[in-house]
LUMSENU-617335 format. One line per field, with one value per residue (C-alpha): residue number from 1; x negated, y, z negated. Coordinates in Angstrom, 2 decimals, m for minus. Each point is the difference from the previous one (the first is absolute). Layout:
# residues N
resi	[NUM ...];
c1	[X ...];
c2	[Y ...];
c3	[Z ...];
***
This chain:
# residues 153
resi	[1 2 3 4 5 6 7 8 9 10 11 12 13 14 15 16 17 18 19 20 21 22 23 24 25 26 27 28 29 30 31 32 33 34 35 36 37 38 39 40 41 42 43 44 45 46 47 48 49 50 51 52 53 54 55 56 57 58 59 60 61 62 63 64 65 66 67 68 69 70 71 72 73 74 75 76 77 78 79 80 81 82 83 84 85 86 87 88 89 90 91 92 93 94 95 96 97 98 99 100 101 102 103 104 105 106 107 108 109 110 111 112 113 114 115 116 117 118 119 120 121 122 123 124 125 126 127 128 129 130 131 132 133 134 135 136 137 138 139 140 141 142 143 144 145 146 147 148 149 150 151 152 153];
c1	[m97.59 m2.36 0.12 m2.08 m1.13 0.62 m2.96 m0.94 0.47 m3.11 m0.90 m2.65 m1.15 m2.91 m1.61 m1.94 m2.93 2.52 m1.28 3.99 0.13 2.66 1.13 m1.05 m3.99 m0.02 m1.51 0.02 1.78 2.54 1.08 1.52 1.95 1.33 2.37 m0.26 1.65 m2.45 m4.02 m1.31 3.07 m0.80 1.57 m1.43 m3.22 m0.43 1.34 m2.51 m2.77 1.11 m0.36 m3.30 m1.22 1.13 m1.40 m2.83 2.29 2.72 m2.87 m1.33 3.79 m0.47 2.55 0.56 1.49 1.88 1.99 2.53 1.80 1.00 m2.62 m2.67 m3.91 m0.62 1.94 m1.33 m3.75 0.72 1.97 m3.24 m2.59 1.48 0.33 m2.71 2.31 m1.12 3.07 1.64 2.52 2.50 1.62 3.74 0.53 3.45 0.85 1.00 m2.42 1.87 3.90 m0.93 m1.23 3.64 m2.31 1.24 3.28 2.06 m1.77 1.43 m3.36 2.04 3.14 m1.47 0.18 m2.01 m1.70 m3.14 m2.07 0.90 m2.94 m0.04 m2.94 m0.27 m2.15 m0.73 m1.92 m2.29 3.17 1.07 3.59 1.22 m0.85 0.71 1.91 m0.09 2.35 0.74 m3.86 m1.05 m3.87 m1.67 m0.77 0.98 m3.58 m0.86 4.21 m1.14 m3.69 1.21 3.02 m3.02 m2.39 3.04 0.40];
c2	[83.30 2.80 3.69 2.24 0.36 m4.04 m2.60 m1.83 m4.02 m1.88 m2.10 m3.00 0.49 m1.13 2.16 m1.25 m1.61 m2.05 1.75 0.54 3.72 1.50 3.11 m0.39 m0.96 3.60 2.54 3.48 3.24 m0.64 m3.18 1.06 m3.17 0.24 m2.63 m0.46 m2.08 m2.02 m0.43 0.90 2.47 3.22 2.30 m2.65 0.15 3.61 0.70 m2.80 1.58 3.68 m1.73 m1.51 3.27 1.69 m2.74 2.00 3.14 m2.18 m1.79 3.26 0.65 m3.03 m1.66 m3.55 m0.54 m3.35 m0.95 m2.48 m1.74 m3.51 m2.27 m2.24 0.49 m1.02 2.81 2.39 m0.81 0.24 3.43 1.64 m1.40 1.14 2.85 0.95 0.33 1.08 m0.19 m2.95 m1.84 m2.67 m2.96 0.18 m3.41 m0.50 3.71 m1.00 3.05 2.43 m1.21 0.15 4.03 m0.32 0.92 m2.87 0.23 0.68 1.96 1.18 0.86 0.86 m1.69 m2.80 m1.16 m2.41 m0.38 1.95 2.08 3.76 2.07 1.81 1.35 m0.07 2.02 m1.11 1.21 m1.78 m1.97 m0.94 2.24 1.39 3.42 0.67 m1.92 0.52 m1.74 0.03 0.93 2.37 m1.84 2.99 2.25 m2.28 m1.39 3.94 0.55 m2.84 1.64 3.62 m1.48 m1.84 3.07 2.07 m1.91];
c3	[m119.99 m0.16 m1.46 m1.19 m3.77 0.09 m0.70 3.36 0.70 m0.80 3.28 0.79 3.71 1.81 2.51 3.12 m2.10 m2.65 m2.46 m2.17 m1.28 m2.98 m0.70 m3.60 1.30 1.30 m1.99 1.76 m1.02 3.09 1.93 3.62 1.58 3.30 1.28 4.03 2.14 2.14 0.73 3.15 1.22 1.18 m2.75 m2.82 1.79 m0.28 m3.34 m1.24 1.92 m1.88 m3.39 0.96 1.09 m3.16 m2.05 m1.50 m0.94 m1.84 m2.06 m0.93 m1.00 m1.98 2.40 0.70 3.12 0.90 2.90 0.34 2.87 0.87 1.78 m1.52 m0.41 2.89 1.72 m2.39 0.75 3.53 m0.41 m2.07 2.47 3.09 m1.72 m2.10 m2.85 m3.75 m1.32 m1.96 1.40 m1.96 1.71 m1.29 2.22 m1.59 m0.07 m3.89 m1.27 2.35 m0.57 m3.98 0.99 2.07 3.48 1.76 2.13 3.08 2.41 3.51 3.43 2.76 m0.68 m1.10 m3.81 m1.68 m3.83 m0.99 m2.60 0.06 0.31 m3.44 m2.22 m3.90 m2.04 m3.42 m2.89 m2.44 m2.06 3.91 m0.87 3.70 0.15 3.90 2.38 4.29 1.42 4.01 0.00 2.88 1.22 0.98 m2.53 m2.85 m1.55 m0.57 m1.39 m2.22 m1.36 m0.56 m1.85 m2.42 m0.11 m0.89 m3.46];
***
């Protein structure tokens, strides 16, 4: 499970070009990894297009950002091109990544349940410890919640 002040779970994802990324390959001051549920759905869609807007203000944080969500590649490459999106994405195809993070559960959409990745965002520092965790993440707003959290350190 996570918590703050603890180290994060290594991971080996691919994202939409099969190129397989590691927590421990990434080098920047902070790592922000948000967990959503699926490609190509309208609150995913616009949070992803928020981080991709942002992109140039969270590298000049020295920020990494990385989002994860079930799917393959393929759904991922189709995700950023309809989109235009900057951001990286990571195929959890097995959801193992998020259950290991403990993101992966029960979930109840109009009185419906069924399994899925609980939209949650993790900010790390540069020895990947949790420093922040949003969980129940509100879209709009959140990518600038996230950067004045960073600049503020």
């Amino acid at each position: 499970m996570i918590k703050v002040g603890k180290k994060a779970i290594d991971f080996k994802l691919k994202d939409k070009d099969s190129k397989v990324w590691s927590l421990k390959n990434i080098k920047t001051k902070f790592t922000v990894i948000y967990f959503y549920p699926k490609d190509n759905t309208p609150g995913c869609t616009i949070e992803a297009i928020d981080f991709s807007k942002s992109m140039e203000k969270l590298k000049k944080a020295s920020a990494t950002v990385i989002g994860i969500s079930g799917g393959n590649e393929k759904s991922k490459e189709k995700f950023c091109k309809k989109n235009n999106l900057s951001v990286l994405l990571l195929s959890d195809t097995d959801f193992e990544v998020s259950k290991k993070y403990g993101l992966y559960g029960e979930k109840k959409f109009m009185g419906r349940k069924y399994m899925g990745i609980f939209r949650t965002t993790l900010i790390l520092d540069k020895n990947k410890k949790i420093i922040k965790i949003y969980e129940n993440v509100k879209i709009l707003g959140h990518t600038n919640e996230v950067l004045e959290f960073i600049k503020g350190i």
